[in-house]
N, C-alpha and C positions, 0 to 999 in steps of 0.2 A: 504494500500500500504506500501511497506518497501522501505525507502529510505536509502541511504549511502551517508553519508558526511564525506569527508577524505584530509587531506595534502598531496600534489603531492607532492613525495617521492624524488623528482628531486632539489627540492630548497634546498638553500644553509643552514647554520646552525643556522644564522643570523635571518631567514624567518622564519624556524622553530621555531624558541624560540620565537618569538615574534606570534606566532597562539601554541604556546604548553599550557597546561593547567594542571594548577596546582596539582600535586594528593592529596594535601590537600583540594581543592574544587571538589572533584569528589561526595561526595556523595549530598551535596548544590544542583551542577549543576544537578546528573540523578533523583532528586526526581522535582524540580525546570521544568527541561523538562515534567516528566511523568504528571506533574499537569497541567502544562500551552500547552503541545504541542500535544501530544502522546498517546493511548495507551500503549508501551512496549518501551524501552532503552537500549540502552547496548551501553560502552563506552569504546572501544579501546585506550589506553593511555600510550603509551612509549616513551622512551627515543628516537625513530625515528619514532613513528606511531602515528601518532591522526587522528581514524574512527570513527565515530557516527553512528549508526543503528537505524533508530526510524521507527515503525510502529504507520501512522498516515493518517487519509482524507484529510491532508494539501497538495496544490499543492506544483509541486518544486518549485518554487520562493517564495513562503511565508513560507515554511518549510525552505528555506536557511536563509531569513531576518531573523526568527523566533531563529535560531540556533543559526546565528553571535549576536543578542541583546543578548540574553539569555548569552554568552559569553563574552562578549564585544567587542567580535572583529570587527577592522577599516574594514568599509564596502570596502575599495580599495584593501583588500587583499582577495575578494570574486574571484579572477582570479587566483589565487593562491590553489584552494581547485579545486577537483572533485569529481561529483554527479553522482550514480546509481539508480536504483529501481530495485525492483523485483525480476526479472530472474538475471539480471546482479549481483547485490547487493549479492543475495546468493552464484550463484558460486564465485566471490571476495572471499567471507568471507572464502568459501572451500580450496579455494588458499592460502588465507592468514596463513588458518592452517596449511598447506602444507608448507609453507616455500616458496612461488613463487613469492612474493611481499615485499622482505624480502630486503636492502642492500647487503645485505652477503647472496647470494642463499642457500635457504636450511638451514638456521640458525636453530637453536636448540630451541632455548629460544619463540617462538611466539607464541609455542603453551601452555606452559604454559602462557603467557599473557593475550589470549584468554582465558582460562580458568577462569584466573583472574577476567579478567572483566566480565565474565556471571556471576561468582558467588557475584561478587559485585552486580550487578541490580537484583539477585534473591535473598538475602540476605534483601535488600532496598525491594524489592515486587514491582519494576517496571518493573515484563515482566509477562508474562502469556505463555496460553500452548503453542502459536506456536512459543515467540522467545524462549522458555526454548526446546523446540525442537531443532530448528534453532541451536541453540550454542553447545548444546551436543552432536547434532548430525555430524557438522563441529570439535570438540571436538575429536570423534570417528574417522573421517574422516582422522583428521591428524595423528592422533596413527597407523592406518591403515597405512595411506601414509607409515610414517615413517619406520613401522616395512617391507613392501612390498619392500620398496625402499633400504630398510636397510643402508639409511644415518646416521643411529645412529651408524655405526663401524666407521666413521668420524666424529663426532660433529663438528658442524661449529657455533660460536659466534664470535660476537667482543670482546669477553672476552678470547676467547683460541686461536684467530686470533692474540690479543696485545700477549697473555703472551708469545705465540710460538714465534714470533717475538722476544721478547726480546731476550728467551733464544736462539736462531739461530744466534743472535749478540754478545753473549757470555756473556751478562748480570748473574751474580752471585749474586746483592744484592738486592733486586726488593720490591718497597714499590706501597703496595695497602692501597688508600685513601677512604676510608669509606666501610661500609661491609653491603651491602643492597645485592639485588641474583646478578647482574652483579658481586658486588665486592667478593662473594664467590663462583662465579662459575670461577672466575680466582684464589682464594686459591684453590677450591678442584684443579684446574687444575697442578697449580704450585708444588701442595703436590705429585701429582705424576712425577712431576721429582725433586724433593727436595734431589735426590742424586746427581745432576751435581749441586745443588745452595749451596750457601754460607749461605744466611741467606734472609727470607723474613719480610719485614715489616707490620704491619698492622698499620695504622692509623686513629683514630676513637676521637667523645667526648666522649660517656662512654664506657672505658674501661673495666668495672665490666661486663654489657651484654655481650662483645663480649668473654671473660671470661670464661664465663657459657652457652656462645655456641655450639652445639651437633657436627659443625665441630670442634671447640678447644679441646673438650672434648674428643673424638674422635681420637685426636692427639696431644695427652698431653705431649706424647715423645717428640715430635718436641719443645714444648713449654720448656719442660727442659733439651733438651740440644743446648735451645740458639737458634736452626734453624727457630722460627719463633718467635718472638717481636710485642708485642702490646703496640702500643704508646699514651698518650692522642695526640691531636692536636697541644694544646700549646705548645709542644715537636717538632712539625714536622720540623720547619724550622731547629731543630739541626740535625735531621737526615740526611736530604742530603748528607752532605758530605762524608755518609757512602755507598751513594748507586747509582748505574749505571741504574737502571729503573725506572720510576713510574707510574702507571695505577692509572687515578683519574675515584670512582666508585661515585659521589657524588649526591646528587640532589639537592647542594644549585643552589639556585638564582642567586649567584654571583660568579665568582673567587675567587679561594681560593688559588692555588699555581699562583708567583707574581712573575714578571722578578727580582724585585728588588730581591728577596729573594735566587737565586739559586746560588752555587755557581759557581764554576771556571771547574770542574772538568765536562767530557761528562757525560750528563742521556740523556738517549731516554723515552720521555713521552708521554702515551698516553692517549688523553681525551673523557673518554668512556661518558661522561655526556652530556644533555642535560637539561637546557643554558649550556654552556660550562663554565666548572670549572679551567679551565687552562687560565691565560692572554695570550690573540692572542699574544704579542709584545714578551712575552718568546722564539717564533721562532727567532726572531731576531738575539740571541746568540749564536754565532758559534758554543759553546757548546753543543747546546741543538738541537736533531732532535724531532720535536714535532707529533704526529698524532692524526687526530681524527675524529670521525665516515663517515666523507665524505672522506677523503686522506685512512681511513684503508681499506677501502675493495679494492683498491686498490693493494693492500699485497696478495689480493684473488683469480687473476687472474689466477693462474697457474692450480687451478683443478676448477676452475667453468666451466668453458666448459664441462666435464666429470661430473660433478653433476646436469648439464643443461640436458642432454642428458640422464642419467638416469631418472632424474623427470618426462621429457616429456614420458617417454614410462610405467611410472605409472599414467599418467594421469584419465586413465578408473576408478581408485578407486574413482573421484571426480565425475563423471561423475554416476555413481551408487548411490552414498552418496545424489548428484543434483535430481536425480531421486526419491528417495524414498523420499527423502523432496516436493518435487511434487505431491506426492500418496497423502502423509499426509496432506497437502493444502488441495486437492480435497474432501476427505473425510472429510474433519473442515468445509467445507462445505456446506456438509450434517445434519451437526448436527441439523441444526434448525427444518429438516423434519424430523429426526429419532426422535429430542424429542416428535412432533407432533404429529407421528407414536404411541409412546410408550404411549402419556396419550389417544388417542381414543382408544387404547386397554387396559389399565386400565379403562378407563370410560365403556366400555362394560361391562368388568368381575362383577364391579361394581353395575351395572344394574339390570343383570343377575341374581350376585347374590341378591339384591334384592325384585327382582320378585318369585326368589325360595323361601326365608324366607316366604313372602307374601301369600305363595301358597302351601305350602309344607307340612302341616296340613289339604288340604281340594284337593289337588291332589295325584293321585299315582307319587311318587318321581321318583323312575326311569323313568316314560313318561317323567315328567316333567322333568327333568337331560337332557332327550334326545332329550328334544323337545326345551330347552334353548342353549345345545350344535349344534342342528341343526341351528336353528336360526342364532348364530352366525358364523359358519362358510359362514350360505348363503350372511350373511352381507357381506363378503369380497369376496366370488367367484362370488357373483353377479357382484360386481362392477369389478371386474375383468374382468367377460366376456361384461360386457359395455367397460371397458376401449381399450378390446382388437377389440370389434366392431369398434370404435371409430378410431381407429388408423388403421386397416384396408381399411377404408376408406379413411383413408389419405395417404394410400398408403406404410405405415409403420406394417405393418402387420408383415412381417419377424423377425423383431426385437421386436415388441410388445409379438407375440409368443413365442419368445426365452423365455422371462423375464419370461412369466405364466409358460411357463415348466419350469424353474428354482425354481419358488419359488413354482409352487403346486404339480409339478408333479415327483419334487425332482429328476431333468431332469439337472446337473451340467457340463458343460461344461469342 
C-alpha cells in the first residue's frame, strides 16, 4: 500500500516549524524509515511542504505512530497532518507536481523539489521500481502540465512574488540574505530588471562560493560596476542603512535579522524562510512592513483566479499521467506469473534439449527435432484446450476463447 503523510498546508508558520524537518536529517531519517518501516521512501521537504510517501503493509494508525517516533514529533500535533493511500496518495502527488497544492497557485519551484527528493531516496536506494516510477512519472506529469498550461510565460514563486513587490514599491536597493535556489531565483529575477535598480545586495558567510558562482560569473558586469555587492554576514547589520528591501533566503534555525538591529529609515522585508528568519517583533516598527510566506500570497490575489481557471481545464494531463501509472501497477502484478511462465518454458527447452543429446546418436535427428518440437507444443495447447473446457463450463467461455485466439491463433484484437 502507498501511504501519504503530509502538513495541512493551512497552519500557521508557528505549526509549521515546529513539525518541519531538518534537511540536514533527511538522509538519517529516509534510510532510518526504509529499515524500520517500509519498502520505498521519498521525502517531500520545503520550506512550506513536508509529505512523506512510504510504500509499506503497515496499517494507517501504526504507519502514522511509526512516522511521528521515527521523527519525534509531539503525538498532539497528529490532528495537524493529513493521511492518503493509494489512488488518492498518487493523484496528490500529480497535483503537487502540477502546482495545485502549492500557496502561491501554480508556483514554479515544486516541481523541481519533487524532483529533489526522488532523487535523494534513489540516490540512498530506498525506492525500487514502482516508486522510481511513481516520481518520474508525476516528474513528466508536471513538465507536461506546465508546458500545456504554458504557466511558465508567468513564473509564479515566493521568490519573484517578494522581488516584484519590492520593485512595484519603488525599492532601488534590495538585499538578498543567503543564496540557496529561493535566494537565486530572486537574483536571477532581480538581474532582469537591474536596469530600474540601484544596486542589489547579497548576503552570505562565505563569500568566496558565492564568488565563483555560475550566476556571479555569468554576470560579472554587474559585479564591477558596483550593481551587485557581496557581503560576508558580519557586515550585514552595516548594510541596512543603505537599503529599502530585504528578502531573507535562509535556512537557519533561528532569526537572524533582529528589531534591535534595523535602522530608522522604511525597508519592506520579506521572510521567505522556514522557521522564520526574521524577529516576528520587527513588524512592530512603523518602519518596517514585514511579509512572509502566509501574508505573501496574499500579494497573489489578482491573477490567481485566471491561473485557477487555466489549470483546471488542463487537468486531463493528470488524469492520463493517473492512468498509465495504473496500467503499470496492474502489470507489476503480473510479474510473479510471467517469471513462472518464463522458467517452465526454460525448464522444457531444457529437457528437450536433453533428451535430444541423449538420443541423437541412436535416432534419426530430424524425427527426433520433430517429435520433441511436437511434444512441446502439445504441452501447452493441450492444457489450453483443458483450460478453455474448463471455463466453458463455467460459463466463461467467450472470454476464455478470446484469450486462445489471441495467443495461438494470433487472432489480436
Amino acid at each position: 500500500m502507498i501511504h501519504l503523510i503530509g502538513i495541512k498546508k493551512e497552519l500557521d508558520l508557528i505549526l509549521r516549524a515546529k513539525l518541519a524537518i531538518s534537511q540536514d536529517n533527511i538522509d538519517g531519517i529516509l534510510l532510518k524509515m526504509k529499515e524500520t518501516l517500509c519498502e520505498e521512501v521519498v521525502i517531500i521537504n520545503t520550506c512550506n511542504r513536508t509529505e512523506i510517501y512510504l510504500k509499506s503493509s503497515l496499517s494507517q494508525n501504526i504507519i502514522i505512530q511509526e512516522v511521528f517516533n521515527t521523527l519525534n514529533w509531539d503525538e498532539e500535533f497528529i490532528k495537524y497532518i493529513f493521511y492518503s493511500n493509494d489512488s488518492k496518495a498518487i493523484t496528490h502527488l500529480l497535483e503537487v507536481s502540477c502546482g495545485f497544492h502549492s500557496k502561491i497557485l501554480g508556483e514554479d519551484q515544486i516541481l523541481g523539489q519533487v524532483k529533489d527528493a526522488y532523487l535523494k531516496s534513489k540516490e540512498l536506494k530506498v525506492i525500487k521500481a514502482s516508486f522510481d516510477k511513481l516520481f518520474t512519472m508525476a516528474i513528466s506529469c508536471g513538465k507536461e502540465f506546465k508546458t500545456e498550461s504554458k504557466l511558465y510565460k508567468t513564473p509564479v514563486s515566493y521568490s519573484s512574488i517578494a522581488a516584484k513587490k519590492a520593485i512595484d514599491q519603488g525599492c532601488k536597493n534590495i538585499l538578498i540574505l543567503g543564496f540557496g535556489k529561493m535566494a537565486q531565483l530572486t537574483l536571477n529575477y532581480l538581474i532582469g530588471k537591474q536596469d530600474i535598480l540601484d544596486k542589489i545586495y547579497i548576503v552570505v558567510r562565505n563569500t568566496d562560493k558565492v564568488i565563483n558562482h555560475s550566476i556571479i560569473i555569468k554576470n560579472i558586469e554587474l559585479m564591477e560596476n558596483k550593481k551587485i555587492e557581496i557581503i560576508p554576514i558580519d557586515n550585514m547589520v552595516d548594510t541596512y542603512k543603505y537599503i529599502d528591501a530585504l528578502i531573507c533566503c535562509t535556512s537557519s534555525p533561528t532569526p537572524i535579522v533582529l528589531k534591535k538591529d534595523l535602522p530608522s529609515q522604511p525597508i519592506l522585508i520579506f521572510d521567505l524562510s522556514l522557521p522564520i528568519n526574521v524577529e516576528d517583533s520587527c513588524n512592530e516598527l512603523k518602519n518596517i512592513c514585514l511579509f512572509n510566506l502566509d501574508n505573501l500570497q496574499n500579494v497573489d490575489k489578482e491573477n490567481k483566479i485566471q491561473r485557477r481557471n487555466i489549470m483546471n481545464s488542463n487537468k486531463y494531463i493528470i488524469k492520463k499521467y493517473y492512468d498509465e501509472y495504473n496500467n503499470f501497477l496492474k502489470l507489476m502484478s503480473l510479474s510473479g506469473i510471467i517469471k513462472d511462465v518464463k522458467e517452465e518454458g526454460k525448464l522444457l527447452v531444457e529437457n528437450n534439449l536433453k533428451t535430444f543429446k541423449n538420443k541423437k546418436y541412436t535416432k534419426d535427428n530430424d524425427k527426433l527435432v520433430a517429435t520433441l518440437l511436437k511434444s512441446s507444443a502439445n504441452t501447452y495447447i493441450n492444457r489450453a484446450i483443458e483450460v478453455l473446457k474448463e471455463e466453458t463450463l463455467k460459463g466463461n467461455n467467450k472470454d476464455a476463447y478470446e484469450l486462445i485466439e489471441r495467443i495461438f491463433l494470433n487472432k489480436i484484437n
